[in-house]
N, C-alpha and C positions, 0 to 999 in steps of 0.2 A: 252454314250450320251454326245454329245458336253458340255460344262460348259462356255459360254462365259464371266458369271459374274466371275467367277473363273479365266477364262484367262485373263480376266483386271486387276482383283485383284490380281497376280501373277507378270504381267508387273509392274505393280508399285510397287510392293516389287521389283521388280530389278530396276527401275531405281532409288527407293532410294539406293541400292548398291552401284550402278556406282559410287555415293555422296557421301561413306561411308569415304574417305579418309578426307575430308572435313566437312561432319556431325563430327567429330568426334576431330577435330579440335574446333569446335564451341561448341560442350559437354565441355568440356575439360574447354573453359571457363567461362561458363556457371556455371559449378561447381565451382571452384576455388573462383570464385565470390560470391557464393552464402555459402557456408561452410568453415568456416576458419581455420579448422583443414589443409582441401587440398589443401592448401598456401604454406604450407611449403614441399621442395622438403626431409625433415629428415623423414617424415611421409611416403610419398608417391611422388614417383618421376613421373613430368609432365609425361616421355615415361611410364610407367606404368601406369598412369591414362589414358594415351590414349588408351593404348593394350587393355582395362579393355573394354572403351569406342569401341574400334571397336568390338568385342567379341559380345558385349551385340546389336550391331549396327546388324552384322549379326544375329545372336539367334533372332531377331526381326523379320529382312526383309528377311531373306533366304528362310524360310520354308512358306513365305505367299503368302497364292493361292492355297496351298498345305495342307501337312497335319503339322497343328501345334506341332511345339515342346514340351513333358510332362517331360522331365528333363533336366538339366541344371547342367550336373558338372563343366561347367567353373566358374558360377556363384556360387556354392558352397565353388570352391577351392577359388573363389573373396574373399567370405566371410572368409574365415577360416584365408588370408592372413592378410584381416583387423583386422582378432582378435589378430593375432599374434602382429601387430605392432601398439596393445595400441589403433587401432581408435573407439573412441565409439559407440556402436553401434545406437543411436540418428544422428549421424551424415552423417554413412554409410545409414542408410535411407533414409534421407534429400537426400543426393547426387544419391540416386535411384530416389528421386521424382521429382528432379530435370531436372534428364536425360528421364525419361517418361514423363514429361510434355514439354521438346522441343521436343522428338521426333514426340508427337504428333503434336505438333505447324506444325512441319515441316512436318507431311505425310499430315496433313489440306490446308495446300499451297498446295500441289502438287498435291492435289486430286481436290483443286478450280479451277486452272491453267492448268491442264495436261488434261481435257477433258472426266473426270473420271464419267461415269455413276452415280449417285447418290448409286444404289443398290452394285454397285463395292465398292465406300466410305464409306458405311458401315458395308459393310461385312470386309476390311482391318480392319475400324477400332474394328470393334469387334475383327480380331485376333488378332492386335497388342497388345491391352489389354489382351487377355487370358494371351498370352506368355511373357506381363510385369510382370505381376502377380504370372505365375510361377518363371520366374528367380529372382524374388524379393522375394519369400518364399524360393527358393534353397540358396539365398546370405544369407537368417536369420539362415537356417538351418544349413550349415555351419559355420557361425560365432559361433553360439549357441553351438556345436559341438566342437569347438575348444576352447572355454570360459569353457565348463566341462571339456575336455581335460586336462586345465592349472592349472582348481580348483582344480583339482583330485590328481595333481602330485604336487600342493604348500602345500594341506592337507598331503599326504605321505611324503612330506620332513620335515613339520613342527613336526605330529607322529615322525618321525623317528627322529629328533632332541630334540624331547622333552623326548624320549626316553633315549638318551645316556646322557641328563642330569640330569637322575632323577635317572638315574644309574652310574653317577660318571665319565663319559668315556671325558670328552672334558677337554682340557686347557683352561686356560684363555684369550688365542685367538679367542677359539673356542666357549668360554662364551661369548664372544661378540658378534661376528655371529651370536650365536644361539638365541641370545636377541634380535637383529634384524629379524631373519626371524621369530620366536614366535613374534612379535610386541610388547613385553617385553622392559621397563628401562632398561637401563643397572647399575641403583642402585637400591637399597631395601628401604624399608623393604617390603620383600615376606612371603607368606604363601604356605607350600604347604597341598592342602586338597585332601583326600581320603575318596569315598563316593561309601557304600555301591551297588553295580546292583541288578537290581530286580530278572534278569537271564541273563544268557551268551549273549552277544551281545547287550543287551539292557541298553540304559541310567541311571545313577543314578539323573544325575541332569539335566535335558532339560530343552532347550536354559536357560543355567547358564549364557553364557555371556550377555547375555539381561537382565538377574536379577541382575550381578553387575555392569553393563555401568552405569548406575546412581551414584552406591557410589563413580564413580571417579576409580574403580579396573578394570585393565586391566589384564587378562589373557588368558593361554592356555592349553589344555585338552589332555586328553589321552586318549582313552576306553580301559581295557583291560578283563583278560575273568571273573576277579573277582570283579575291584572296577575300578571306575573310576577316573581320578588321575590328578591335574592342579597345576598349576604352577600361584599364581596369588599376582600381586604386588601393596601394597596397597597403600593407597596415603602419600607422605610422611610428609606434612603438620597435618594430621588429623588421623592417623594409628589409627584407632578403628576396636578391633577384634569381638565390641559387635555388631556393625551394620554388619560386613561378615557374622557373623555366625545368624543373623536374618532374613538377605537374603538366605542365605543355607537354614534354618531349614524352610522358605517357598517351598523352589525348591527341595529340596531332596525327595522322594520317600522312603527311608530308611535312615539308619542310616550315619551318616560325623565325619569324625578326621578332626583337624587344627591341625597345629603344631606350634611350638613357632615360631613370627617372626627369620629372618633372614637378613643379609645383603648382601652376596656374593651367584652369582649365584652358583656357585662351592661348597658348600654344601648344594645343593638339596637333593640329595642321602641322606642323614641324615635325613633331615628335612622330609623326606619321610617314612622313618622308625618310625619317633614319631608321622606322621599322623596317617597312620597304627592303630600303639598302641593308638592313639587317636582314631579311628573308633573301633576297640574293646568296647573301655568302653563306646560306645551310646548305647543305649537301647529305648524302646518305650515311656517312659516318659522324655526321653531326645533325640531325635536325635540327635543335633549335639554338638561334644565334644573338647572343645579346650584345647590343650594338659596344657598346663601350668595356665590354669584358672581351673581346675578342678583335684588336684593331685588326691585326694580320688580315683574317677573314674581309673587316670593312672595306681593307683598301683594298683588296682583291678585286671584292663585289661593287665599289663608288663609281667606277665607268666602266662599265663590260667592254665596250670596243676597246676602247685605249687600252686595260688592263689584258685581253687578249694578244695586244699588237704587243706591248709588255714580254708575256712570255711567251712570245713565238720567238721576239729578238733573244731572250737568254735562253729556250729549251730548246731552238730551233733544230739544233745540230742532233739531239735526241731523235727526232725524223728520219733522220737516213739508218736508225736500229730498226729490228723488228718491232713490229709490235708489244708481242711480249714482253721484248729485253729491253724496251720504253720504259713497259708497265713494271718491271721488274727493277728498275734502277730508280723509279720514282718512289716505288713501294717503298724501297728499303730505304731511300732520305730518309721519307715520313716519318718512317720505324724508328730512328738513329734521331732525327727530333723532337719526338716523343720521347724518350730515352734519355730526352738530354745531354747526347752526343756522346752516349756509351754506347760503344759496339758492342758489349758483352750483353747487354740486357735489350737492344735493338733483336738480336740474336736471338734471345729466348723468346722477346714474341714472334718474330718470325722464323722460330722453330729451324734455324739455320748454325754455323758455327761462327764464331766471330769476325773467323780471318775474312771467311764468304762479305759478311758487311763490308769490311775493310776494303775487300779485293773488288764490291758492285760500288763504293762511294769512289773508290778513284777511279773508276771508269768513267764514273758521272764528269768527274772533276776533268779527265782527260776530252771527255766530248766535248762538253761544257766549255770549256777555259778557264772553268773558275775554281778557285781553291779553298776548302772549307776551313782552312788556319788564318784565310784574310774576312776580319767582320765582313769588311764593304762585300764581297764577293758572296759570302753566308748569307748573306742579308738580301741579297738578290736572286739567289739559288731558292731561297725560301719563299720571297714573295711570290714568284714564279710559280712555284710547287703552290701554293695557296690557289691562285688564280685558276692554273689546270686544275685542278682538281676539284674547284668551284664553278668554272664557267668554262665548262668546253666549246669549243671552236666548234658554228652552226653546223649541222649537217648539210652536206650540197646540194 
């Protein structure tokens, strides 16, 4: 059946064609004017903003009357181009809205002036809209597309960079680089911190960088299949390792090593190894563990086997209590170490009365052999106490 509204509304999309060479010229400036990103020919050059501008000219008026166009890979590969060449995407929109709001100006003359049925005028104008609408989602999808693209391959280069420096592999040329593309000073003092995963793949500390942007610490991350591993440099005005590790000990999920500052990128690889051993010696009443604030804890956690065989020889005789009265006699060391070796105030934390402390530390002392009034002996009771309590004996 004839379509006569159709065949008017087909005529006017060509004879906006015929104009396309000249629509397109007046786009052209139109934008320019209006966005001042696409001023400058280093961004985007006049003949390409006009190719861009005939493309989108036809994709408008070619298919109207007909059946409208539902994809758009010119306008796609549009988009992908602006992402490549830094244009924001704020901008590439503006300059969409731009060029849909003359187009319409111009098919509204033509439709006042050309003689154009009312019921023709509207029905263009509805297509012309559909198919602004989709080239302008194809131009976002693409851009979008090419913006993951770029993240995807700055993330794999920055992993892989931060890789070979936490494994020793670059010079000090390539510490410079790798400072730059990490978004890393190229001076210290850094930390590097290793924080336990909860399982394979998954985070130890999420969004870490949002929890130290405040303290002024800028770093960069690693995931790998056992701990997760950064590189973070602290400020060099104010280096306090109590405010990282209070930031950590909120954001961690498990157990955190710090390591001793540092000043030269090119011994990470080090500083990585005593994070390590700093993650070792966290445990559930301390997660996070900064290597040189807490020797006790290092030398507990420096050799697991030997430091187990350690205090099996001095807690061993604790073995033949129960369980509980194990756990009960080690509790109340802690307590009475923490305490600073006041019964009275061991007592108040552990909600006990003093003589009680008194009367579980010489039992210790009586199992044990050792006596808490000779250092050498303190000194072994404790390192002991350290170790269990950091690295329990494997299960069977």
């Amino acid at each position: 059946m004839p379509d006569p509204v159709g065949a008017q509304v087909a005529l006017l999309g060509a004879r906006m064609l015929e104009r396309a060479g000249e629509l397109a010229d007046e786009m052209v400036e139109q934008i320019r004017a209006a966005v001042p990103v696409y001023r400058s020919d280093a961004v985007i050059t006049v003949a390409e903003l006009r190719r861009t501008c005939l493309e989108n000219i036809d994709f408008v008026f070619g298919p109207m009357g007909h059946v409208p166009a539902r994809t758009s890979p010119e306008s796609r590969d549009n988009g992908r181009r602006r992402a490549k060449a830094g244009v924001p995407l704020t901008s590439v929109m503006e300059a969409y809205r731009v060029s849909a709001r003359f187009l319409w100006e111009r098919l509204a003359e033509h439709t006042a002036t050309g003689g154009i049925a009312p019921e023709a005028a509207l029905r263009a104008a509805s297509e012309m809209w559909l198919v602004l609408d989709t080239f302008t989602q194809e131009m976002a999808d693409g851009y979008r597309e090419e913006i993951t693209s770029q993240t995807l391959t700055r993330e794999a280069e920055r992993s892989a960079v931060l890789e070979a420096l936490l494994e020793g592999r670059l010079d000090e040329t390539g510490v410079y680089e790798a400072a730059d593309l990490l978004r890393l000073p190229a001076q210290g003092p850094y930390v590097v911190i290793a924080a336990q995963v909860p399982e394979v793949a998954r985070h130890a500390l999420p969004r870490v960088q949002d929890a130290l942007r405040p303290l002024g610490v800028a770093s960069a991350w690693r995931l790998l299949h056992d701990a997760e591993v950064g590189i973070a440099r602290l400020p060099a005005a104010r280096p306090r390792i109590e405010d990282l590790a209070d930031a950590l000990e909120n954001a961690a999920k498990g157990g955190v090593g710090i390591s001793p500052p540092y000043d030269d990128l090119r011994k990470s690889a080090d500083a990585l190894k005593l994070a390590r051993i700093a993650l070792r010696g966290a445990y559930d009443g301390q997660r996070v563990t900064v290597f040189d604030r807490d020797p006790l804890a290092i030398a507990a956690a420096g050799a697991p086997q030997i430091m187990r065989a350690v205090a099996r020889t001095i807690l061993g005789p604790l073995d033949q209590a129960a369980e509980h009265d194990r756990a009960t006699l080690l509790d109340t060391f802690g307590a009475w170490l923490d305490a600073d070796g006041s019964a009275d105030r061991a007592a108040t934390a552990l909600f006990c009365h003093p003589n009680t402390v008194r009367h579980r530390l010489r039992r210790l002392q009586d199992r044990t052999g050792r006596t808490l009034s000779r250092p050498r002996e303190l000194a072994e009771l404790t390192l002991a106490f350290e170790i269990d309590r950091r690295i329990p004996d494997p299960a069977p």
